[in-house]
ROSE-4610 file (N, C-alpha, C; in Angstrom, 1 decimal, always signed):
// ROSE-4610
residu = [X/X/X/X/X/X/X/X/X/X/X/X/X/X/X/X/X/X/X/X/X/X/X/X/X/X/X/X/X/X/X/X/X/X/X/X/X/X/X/X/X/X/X/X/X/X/X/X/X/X/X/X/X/X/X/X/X/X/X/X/X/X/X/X/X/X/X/X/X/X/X/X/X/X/X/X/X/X/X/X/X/X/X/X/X/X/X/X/X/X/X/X/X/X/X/X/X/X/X/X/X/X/X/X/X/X/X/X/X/X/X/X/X/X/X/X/X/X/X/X/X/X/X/X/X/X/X/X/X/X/X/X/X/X/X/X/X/X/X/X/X/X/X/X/X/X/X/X/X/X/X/X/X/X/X/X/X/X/X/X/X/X/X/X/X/X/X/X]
num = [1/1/1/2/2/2/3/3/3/4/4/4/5/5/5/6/6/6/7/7/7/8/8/8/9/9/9/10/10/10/11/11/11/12/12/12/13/13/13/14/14/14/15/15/15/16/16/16/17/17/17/18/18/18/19/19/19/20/20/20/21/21/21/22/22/22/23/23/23/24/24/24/25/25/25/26/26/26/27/27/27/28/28/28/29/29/29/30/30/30/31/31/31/32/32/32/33/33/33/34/34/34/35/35/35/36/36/36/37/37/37/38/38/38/39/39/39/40/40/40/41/41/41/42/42/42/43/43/43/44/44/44/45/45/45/46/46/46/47/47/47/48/48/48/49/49/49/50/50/50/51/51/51/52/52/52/53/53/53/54/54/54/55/55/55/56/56/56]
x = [-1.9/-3.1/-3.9/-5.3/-6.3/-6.5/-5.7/-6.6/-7.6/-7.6/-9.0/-9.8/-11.4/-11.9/-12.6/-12.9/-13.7/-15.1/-14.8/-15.5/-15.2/-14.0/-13.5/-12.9/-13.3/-12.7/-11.5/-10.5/-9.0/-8.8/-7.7/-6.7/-5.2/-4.6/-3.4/-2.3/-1.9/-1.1/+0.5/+0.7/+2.0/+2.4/+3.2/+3.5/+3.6/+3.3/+2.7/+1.3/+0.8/-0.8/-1.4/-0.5/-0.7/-2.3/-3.2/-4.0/-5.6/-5.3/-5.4/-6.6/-8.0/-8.9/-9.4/-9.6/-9.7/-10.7/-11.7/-11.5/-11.1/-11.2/-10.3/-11.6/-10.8/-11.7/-11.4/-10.0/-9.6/-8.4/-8.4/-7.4/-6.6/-5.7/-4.4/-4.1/-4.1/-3.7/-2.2/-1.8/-0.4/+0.7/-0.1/+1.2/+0.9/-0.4/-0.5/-1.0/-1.6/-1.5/-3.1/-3.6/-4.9/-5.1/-5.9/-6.3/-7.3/-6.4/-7.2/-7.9/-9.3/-9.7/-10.0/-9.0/-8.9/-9.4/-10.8/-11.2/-11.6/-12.1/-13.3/-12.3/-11.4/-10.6/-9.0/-8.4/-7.3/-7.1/-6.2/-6.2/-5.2/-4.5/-3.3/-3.3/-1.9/-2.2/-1.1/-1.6/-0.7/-0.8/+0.7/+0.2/-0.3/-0.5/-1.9/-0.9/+0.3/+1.4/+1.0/+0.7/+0.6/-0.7/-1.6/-2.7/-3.6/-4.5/-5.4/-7.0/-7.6/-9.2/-9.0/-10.1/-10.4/-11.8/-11.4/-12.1/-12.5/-14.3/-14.6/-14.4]
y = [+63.0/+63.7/+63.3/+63.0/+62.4/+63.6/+63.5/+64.5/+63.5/+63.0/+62.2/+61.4/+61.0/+60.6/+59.2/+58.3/+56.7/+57.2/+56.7/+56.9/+58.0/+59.0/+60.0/+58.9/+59.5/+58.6/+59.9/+58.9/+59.8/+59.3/+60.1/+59.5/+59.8/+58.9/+58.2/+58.7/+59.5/+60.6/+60.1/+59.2/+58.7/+57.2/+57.2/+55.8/+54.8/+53.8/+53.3/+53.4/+53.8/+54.1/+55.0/+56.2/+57.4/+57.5/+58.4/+58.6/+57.7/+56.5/+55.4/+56.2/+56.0/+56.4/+55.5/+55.5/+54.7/+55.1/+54.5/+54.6/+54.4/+55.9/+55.2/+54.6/+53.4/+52.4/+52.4/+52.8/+52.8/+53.5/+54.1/+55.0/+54.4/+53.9/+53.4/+55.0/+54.6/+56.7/+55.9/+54.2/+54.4/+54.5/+54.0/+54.2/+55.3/+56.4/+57.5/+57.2/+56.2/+55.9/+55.2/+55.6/+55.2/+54.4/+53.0/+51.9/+52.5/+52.4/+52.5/+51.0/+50.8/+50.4/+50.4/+49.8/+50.2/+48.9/+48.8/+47.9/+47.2/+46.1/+45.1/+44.5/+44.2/+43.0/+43.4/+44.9/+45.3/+46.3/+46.7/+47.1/+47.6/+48.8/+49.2/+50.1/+50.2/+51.5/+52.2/+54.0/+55.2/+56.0/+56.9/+58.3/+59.3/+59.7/+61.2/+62.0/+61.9/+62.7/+62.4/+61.1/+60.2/+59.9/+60.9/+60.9/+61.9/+61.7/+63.6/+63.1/+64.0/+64.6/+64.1/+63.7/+63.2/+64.1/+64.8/+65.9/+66.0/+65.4/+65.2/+66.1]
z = [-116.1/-116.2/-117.4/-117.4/-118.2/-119.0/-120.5/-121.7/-122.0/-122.5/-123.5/-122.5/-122.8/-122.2/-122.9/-121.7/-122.8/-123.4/-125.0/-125.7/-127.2/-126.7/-127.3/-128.6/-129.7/-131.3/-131.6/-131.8/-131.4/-133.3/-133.4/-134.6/-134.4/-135.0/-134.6/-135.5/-135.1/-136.2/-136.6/-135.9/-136.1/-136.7/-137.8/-138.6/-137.2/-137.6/-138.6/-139.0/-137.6/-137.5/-138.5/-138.9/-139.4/-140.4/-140.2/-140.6/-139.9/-139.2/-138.5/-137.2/-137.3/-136.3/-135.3/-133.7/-133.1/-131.8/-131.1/-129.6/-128.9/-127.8/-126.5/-125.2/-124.8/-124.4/-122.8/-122.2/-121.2/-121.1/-119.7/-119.2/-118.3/-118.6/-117.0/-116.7/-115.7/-114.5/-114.1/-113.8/-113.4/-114.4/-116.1/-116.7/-117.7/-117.3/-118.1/-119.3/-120.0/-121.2/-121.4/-122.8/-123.2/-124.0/-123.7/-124.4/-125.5/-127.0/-128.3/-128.9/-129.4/-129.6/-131.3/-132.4/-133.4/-134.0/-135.3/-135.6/-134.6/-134.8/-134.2/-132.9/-133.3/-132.3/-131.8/-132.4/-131.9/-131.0/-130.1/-129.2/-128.7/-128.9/-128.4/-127.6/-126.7/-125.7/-126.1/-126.2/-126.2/-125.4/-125.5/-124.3/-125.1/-124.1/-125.0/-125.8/-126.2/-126.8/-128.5/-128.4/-129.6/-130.3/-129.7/-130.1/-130.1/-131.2/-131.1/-131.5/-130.9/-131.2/-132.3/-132.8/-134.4/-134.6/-135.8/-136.3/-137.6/-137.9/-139.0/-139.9]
């Protein structure tokens, strides 16, 4: 199930990332999990367990 949506700036609450703000760039639906777009050129994917709303 899709919590976050492309474009939503998430933060990354868990070491090593911790404190760590990113967007989400893409949604895989088969492995549940969302492509964060962190800085210019990196790019990781998490499940929505591992990531939250980012709240100025």
């Amino acid at each position: 199930m899709q919590t976050f949506k492309v474009g939503d700036v998430v933060q990354l609450p868990q070491k090593p990332w911790q404190g760590v703000t990113g967007v989400v760039v893409f949604y895989d639906a088969k492995r549940d999990q969302y492509l964060v777009r962190i800085g210019a050129t990196q790019q990781v994917y998490f499940k929505a367990d591992e990531i939250s709303l980012f709240n100025q």
